[in-house]
C-alpha positions in Angstrom: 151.9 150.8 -7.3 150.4 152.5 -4.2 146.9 153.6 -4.2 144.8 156.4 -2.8 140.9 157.5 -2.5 141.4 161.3 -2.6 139.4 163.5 -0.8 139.8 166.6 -2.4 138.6 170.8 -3.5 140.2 173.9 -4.6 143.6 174.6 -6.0 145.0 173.0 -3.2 143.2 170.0 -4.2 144.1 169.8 -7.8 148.0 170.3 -7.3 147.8 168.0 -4.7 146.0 165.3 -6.9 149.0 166.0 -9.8 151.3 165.6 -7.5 150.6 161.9 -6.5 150.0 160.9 -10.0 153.6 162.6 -10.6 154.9 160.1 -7.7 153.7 156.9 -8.8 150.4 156.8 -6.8 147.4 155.7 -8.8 144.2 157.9 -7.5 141.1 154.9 -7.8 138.6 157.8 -6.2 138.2 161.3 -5.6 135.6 162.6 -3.2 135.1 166.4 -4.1 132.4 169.0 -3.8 130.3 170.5 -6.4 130.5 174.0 -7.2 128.0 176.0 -4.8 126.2 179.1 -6.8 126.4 181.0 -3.9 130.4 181.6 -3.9 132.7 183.1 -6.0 134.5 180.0 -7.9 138.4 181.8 -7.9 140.2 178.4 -7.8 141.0 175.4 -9.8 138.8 172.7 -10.8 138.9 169.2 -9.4 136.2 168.2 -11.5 138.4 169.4 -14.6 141.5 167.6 -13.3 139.4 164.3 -12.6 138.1 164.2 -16.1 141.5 165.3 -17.6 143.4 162.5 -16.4 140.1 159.8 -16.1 139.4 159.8 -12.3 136.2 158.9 -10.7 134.5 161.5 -9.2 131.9 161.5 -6.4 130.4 164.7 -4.6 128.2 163.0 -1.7 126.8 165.6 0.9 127.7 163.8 3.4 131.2 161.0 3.1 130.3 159.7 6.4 127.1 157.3 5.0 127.2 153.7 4.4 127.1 153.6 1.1 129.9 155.7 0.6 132.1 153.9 3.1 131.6 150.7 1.4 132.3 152.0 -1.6 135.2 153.3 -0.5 136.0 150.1 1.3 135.5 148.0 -1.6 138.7 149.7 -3.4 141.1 148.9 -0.8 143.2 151.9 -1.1 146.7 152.2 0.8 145.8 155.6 1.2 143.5 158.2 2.0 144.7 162.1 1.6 142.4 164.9 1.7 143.2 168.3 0.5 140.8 171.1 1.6 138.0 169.1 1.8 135.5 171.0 3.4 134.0 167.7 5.6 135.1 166.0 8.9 135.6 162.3 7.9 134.2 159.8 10.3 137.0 157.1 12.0 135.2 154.1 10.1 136.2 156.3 6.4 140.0 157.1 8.3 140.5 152.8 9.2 140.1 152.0 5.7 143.2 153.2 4.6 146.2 150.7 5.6 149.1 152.6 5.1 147.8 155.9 7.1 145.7 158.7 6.1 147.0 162.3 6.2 145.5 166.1 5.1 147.2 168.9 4.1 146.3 171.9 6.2 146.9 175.6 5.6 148.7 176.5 8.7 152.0 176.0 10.5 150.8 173.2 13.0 149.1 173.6 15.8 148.9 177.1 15.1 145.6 178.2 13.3 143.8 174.4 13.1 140.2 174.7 12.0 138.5 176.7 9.1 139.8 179.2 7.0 143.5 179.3 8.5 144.6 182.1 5.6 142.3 184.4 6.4 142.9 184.6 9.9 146.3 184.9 10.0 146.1 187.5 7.8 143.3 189.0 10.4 145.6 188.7 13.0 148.6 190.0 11.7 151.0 186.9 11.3 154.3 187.7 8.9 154.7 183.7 8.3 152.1 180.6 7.8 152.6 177.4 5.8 151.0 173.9 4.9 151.2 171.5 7.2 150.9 167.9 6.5 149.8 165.2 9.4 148.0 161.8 10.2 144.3 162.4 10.1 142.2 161.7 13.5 138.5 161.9 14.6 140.0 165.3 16.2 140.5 168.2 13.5 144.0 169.0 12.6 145.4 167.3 15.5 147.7 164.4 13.9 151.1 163.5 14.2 152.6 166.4 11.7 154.8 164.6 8.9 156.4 167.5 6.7 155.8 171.7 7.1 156.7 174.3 4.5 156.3 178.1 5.5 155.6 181.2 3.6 155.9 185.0 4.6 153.1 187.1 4.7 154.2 190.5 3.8 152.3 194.0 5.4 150.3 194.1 2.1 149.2 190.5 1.0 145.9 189.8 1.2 144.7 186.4 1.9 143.9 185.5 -1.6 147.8 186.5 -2.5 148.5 184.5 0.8 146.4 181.4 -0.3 148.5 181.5 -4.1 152.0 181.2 -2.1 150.3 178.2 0.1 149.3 176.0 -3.3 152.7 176.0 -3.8 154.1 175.3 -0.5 151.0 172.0 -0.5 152.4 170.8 -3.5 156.3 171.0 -2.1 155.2 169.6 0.8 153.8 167.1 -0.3 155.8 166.4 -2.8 158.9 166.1 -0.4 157.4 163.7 1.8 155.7 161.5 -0.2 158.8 158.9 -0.8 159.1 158.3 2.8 155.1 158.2 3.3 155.5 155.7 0.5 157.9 153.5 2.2 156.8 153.0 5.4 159.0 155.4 7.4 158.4 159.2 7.4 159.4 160.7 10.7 157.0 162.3 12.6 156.3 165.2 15.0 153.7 165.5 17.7 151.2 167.7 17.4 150.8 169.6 20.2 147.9 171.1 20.1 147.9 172.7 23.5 150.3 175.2 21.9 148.5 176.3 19.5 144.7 177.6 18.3 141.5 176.4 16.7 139.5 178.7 14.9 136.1 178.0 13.5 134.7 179.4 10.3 134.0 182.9 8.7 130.7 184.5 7.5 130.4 187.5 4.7 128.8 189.6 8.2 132.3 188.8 9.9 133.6 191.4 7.3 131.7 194.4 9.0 134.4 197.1 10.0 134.1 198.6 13.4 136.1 202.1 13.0 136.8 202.6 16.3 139.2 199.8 16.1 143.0 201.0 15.0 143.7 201.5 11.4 145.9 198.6 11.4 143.1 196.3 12.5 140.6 197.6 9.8 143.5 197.0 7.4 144.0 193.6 8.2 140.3 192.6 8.1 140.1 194.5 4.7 143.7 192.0 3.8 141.9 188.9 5.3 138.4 189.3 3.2 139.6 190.9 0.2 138.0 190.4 -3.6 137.5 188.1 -4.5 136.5 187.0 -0.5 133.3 188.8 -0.1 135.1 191.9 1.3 135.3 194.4 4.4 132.2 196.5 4.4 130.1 199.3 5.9 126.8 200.4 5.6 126.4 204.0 5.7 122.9 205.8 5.1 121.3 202.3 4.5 124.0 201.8 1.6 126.2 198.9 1.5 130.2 199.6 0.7 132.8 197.8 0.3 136.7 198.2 0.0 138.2 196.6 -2.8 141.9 198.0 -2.4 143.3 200.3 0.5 146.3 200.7 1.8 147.7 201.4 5.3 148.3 205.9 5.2 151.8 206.8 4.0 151.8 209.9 6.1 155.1 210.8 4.3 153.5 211.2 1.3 149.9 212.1 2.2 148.7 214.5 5.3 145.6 213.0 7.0 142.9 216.3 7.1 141.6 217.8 10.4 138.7 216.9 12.2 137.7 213.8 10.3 134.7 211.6 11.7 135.4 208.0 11.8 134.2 206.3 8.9 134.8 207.3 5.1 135.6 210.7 4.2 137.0 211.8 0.4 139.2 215.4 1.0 140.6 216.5 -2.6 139.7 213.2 -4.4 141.4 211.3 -1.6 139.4 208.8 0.0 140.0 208.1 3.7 139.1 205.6 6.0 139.4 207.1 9.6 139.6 204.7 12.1 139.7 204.8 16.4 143.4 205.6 17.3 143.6 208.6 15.1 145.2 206.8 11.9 143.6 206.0 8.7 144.0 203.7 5.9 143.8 205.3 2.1 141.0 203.5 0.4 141.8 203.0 -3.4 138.9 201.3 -4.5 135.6 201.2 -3.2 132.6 199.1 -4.6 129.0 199.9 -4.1 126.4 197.3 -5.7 128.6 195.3 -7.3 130.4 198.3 -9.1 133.6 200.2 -8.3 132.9 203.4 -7.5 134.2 206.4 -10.0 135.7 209.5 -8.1 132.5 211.5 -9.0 130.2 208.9 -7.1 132.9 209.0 -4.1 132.4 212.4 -4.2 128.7 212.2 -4.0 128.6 209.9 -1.4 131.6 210.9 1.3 133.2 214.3 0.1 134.0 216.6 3.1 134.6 220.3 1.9 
């Protein structure tokens, strides 16, 4: 039976962690995070699936000490795999493994390597991404790629319905090419990485909405940071808002009032977020100190007679 040490967090990580149990790979370690108070915990547990099927767990802040390498050494694993781990694993950790060491990544290869792929593709208005699976090297996201699976991105999806549609296509993916990974002789594609683009992480301030960009921008950063992301916001009058649900305007069904200011506006319990070409989204929910805002505090806050 093959082994692995997993490195491993998020649903990502615990569909990827059944999945090699599901092919005949026995999982001697998993390297994981624990749970930070300081984020919204949306996704599935490693821990729980560790402890469900009797795994040993280890959350080191750093993988990269001695100690943990030699633990890690001392299993002899054929494998190492890491599924969103949030760490850059050192080359002494990747020349354990005999047989290879690989990552899944939340991209199609080369495009979008680096942090957070989901959400910037969203930002940026893609209409497809994937997982990709490759070699692992000292250089992030820059293997030989072994197997890609691609999803659509339709005009509405925010990232977190973008990131449910990519824990599937990880666990196909992977699931597909682990026979060949197995035997010694999965094809593989280079990974140009000249063609494509790194992009580092996001902060909650990265969610600040500039109005003067067009409505379609401000739409896609309100898709890329949505709930439960910590959200697109604006501060107005030293008050803190941000937009839980919008939509792009349907000027079909809904006329966009004269002589709005850029910015937030509710016009007959419609609530409008003007932005710098003219256009607007429709904002359908709004929070304000951790609550969504009822039509009478709207009201209070942005109404323009």
């Amino acid at each position: 039976m093959p082994t692995a040490v997993v490195f491993a967090y998020h649903s990502v990580g615990v569909r990827s962690i059944k999945t090699l149990l599901a092919r005949g790979v026995e999982v001697k370690l998993v390297v994981s995070h624990e749970d930070s108070a300081n984020e919204t915990i949306w996704f599935e547990s490693v821990a729980a699936v560790c402890a469900e099927y009797n795994i040993p767990r280890i959350t080191p802040n750093d993988p990269n000490t001695t100690e943990i390498i030699a633990q890690i050494a001392a299993l002899k694993p054929d494998f190492l795999f890491s599924f969103y781990y949030r760490h850059m694993l050192s080359s002494e950790i990747l020349s354990i493994a005999k047989r290879g060491a690989y990552n899944l990544h939340g991209s199609l290869l080369p495009k979008y390597r680096g942090r957070v792929p989901v959400n910037w593709a969203v930002l940026h208005g893609e209409t497809e991404t994937g997982a990709t699976l490759h070699e692992m090297t000292i250089k992030p996201d820059a293997g030989a790629i072994l197997a890609q699976t691609s999803v659509p991105i339709l005009p509405d999806d925010t990232a977190f319905e973008v990131f449910g549609k990519l824990t599937v296509a990880a666990e196909q993916t992977l699931w597909k090419a682990l026979p060949a990974i197995i035997a010694g002789n999965a094809a593989k594609i280079v990974n140009d990485v000249s063609q494509g683009s790194y992009f580092g992480g996001r902060k909650p301030e990265d969610g600040r909405i500039d109005w003067n960009q067009t409505a379609q921008q401000v739409y896609n950063l309100h898709r890329a940071v949505a709930p439960p992301y910590p959200g697109a916001f604006t501060d107005v009058n030293g008050e803190r808002f941000i937009i839980e649900k919008a939509r792009l305007m349907n000027y079909s069904t809904t006329k966009l009032p004269a002589n709005l200011p850029l910015g937030i506006s509710v016009v007959d319990n419609v609530t409008f977020g003007v932005c710098g070409d003219g256009k607007a989204i429709r904002i359908l929910a709004l929070q304000h100190q951790g609550h969504t805002l009822d039509q009478h505090a709207l009201a209070k806050f942005f109404s323009r007679c």
